[in-house]
C-alpha positions as CSV (number, residue, x, y, z in Angstrom):
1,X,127.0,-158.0,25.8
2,X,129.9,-159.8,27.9
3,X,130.6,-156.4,29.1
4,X,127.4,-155.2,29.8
5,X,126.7,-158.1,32.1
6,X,130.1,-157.5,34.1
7,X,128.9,-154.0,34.4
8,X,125.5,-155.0,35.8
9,X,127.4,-157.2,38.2
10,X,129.6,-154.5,39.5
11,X,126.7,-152.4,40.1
12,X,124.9,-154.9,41.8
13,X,127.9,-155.6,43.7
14,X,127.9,-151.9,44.8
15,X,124.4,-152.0,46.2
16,X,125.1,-155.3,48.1
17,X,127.8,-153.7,49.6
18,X,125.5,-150.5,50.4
19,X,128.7,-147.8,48.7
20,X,126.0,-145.6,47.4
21,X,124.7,-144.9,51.6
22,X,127.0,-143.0,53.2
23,X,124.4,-142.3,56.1
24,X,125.1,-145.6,57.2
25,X,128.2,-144.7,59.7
26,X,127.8,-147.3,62.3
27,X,129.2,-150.7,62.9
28,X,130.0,-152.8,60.1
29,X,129.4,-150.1,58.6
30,X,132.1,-147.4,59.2
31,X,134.2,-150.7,58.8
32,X,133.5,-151.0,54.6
33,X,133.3,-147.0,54.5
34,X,136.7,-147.1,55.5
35,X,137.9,-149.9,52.8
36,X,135.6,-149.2,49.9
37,X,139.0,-148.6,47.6
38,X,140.3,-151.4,49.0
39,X,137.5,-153.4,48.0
40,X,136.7,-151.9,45.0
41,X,140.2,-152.5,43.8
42,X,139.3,-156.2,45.0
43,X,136.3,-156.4,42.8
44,X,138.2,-154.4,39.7
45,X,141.0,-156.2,40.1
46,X,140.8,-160.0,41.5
47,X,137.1,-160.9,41.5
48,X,135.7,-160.2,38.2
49,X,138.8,-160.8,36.4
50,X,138.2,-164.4,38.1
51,X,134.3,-164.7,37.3
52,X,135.5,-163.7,33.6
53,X,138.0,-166.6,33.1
54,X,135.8,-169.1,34.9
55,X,132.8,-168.2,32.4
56,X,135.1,-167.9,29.5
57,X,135.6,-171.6,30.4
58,X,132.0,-172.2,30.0
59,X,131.4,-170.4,27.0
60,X,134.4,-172.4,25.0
61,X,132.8,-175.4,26.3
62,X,129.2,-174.6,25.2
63,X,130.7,-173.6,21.6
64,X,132.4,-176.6,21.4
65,X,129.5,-178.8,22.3
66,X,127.0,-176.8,19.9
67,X,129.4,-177.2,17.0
68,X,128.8,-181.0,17.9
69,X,125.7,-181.6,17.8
């Protein structure tokens, strides 16, 4: 479930940043063309890895308080 969610964030992350186009060659463009392994390896390796450990937070927290009450 965890997993599937990460994987539906990557995707979307991969339409906001427009990887799937490569008509568009102009601008900012040609600019993200250029780094897409760059930021890929950004969003493989920093970002979600990040989002992950913040959440995980959330989720021990939530457990904890539902074990509570």
């Amino acid at each position: 479930m965890v997993t599937d969610s990460y994987e539906r964030l990557r995707k979307l992350l991969d339409e906001l940043f427009q990887f799937d186009r490569a008509d568009l060659d102009f601008g900012i463009y040609r600019i993200m063309n250029r780094k897409r392994d760059e930021i890929g390896r950004f969003l493989d390796k920093d970002l979600l890895p990040q989002v992950r450990e913040a959440l995980g937070t959330y989720r021990d927290t939530e457990a904890e308080y539902y074990e509570r009450v």
